[in-house]
C-alpha positions as CSV (number, residue, x, y, z in Angstrom):
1,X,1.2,26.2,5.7
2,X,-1.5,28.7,4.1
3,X,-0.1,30.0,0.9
4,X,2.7,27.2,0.8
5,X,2.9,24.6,-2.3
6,X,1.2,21.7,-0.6
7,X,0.6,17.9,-2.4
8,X,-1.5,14.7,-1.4
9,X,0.8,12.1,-0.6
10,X,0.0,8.6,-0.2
11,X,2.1,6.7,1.9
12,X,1.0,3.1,1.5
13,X,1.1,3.0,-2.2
14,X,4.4,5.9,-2.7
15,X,2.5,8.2,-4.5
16,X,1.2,11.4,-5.3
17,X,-2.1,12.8,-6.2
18,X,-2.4,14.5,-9.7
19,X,-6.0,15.3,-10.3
20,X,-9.3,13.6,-11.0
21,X,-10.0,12.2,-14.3
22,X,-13.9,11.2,-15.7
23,X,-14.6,7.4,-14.9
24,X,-15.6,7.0,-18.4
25,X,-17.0,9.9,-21.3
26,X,-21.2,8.8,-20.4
27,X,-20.5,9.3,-16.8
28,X,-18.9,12.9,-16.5
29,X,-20.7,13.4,-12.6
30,X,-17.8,10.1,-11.1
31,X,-14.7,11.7,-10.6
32,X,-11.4,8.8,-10.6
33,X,-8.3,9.9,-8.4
34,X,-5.2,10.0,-11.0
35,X,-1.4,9.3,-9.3
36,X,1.9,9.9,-9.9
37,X,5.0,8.9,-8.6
38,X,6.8,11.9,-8.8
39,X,6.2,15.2,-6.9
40,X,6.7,17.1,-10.2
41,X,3.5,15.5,-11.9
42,X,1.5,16.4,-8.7
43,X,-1.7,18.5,-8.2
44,X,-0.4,22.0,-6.2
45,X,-2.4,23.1,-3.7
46,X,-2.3,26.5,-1.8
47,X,-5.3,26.2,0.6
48,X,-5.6,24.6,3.6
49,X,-9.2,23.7,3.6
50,X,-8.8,22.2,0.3
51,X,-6.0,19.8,1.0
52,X,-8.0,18.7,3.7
53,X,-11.2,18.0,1.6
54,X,-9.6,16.3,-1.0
55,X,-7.4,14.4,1.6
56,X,-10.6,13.5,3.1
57,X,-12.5,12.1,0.0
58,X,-9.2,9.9,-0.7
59,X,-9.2,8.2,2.4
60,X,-6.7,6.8,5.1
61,X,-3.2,6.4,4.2
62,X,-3.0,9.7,2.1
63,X,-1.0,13.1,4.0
64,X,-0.4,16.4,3.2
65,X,3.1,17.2,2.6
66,X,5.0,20.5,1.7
67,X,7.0,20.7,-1.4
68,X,9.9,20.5,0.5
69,X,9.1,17.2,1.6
70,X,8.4,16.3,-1.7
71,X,11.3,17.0,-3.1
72,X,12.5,14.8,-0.2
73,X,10.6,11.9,-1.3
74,X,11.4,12.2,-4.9
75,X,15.4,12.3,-4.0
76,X,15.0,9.2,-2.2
77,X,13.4,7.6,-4.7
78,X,15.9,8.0,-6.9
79,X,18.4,7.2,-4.9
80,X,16.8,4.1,-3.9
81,X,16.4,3.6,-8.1
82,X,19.7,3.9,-8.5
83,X,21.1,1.8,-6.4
84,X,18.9,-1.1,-7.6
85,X,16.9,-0.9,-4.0
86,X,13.2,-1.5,-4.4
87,X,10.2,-0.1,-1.5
């Protein structure tokens, strides 16, 4: 997977990692995860070692997936969206 599109996928919750956001103006230093529920709004990653850290510092639950798979995930959701079908 080095050089491949990689995202942060969390699996529990159906969504994807976008970025980090500043909890509030005053308090620049705490970083927030943002999500998104489509693979399009994601944060691209090309290295290994950094999908791993960040993967790390979001905690259980969340996987590295290719853009491939992506794309996968975002079919089936709309699929699943069209057909009225819920998780």
């Amino acid at each position: 997977m080095i050089g491949d599109k990689m995202l942060l996928y969390d699996r529990e919750n159906e969504r994807f990692f976008a970025g980090w956001k500043a909890a509030t103006k005053r308090q620049a230093d705490e970083l927030v995860p943002m999500w998104s529920e489509w693979g399009k709004d994601a944060m691209v990653i090309y290295r290994l070692s950094v999908a791993y850290r960040i993967k790390e510092t979001l905690g259980i639950g969340v996987r590295i997936v290719s853009e491939t798979e992506a794309h996968k995930i975002d079919s089936m959701r709309r699929y699943r969206e069209a057909n009225g079908g819920g998780k």
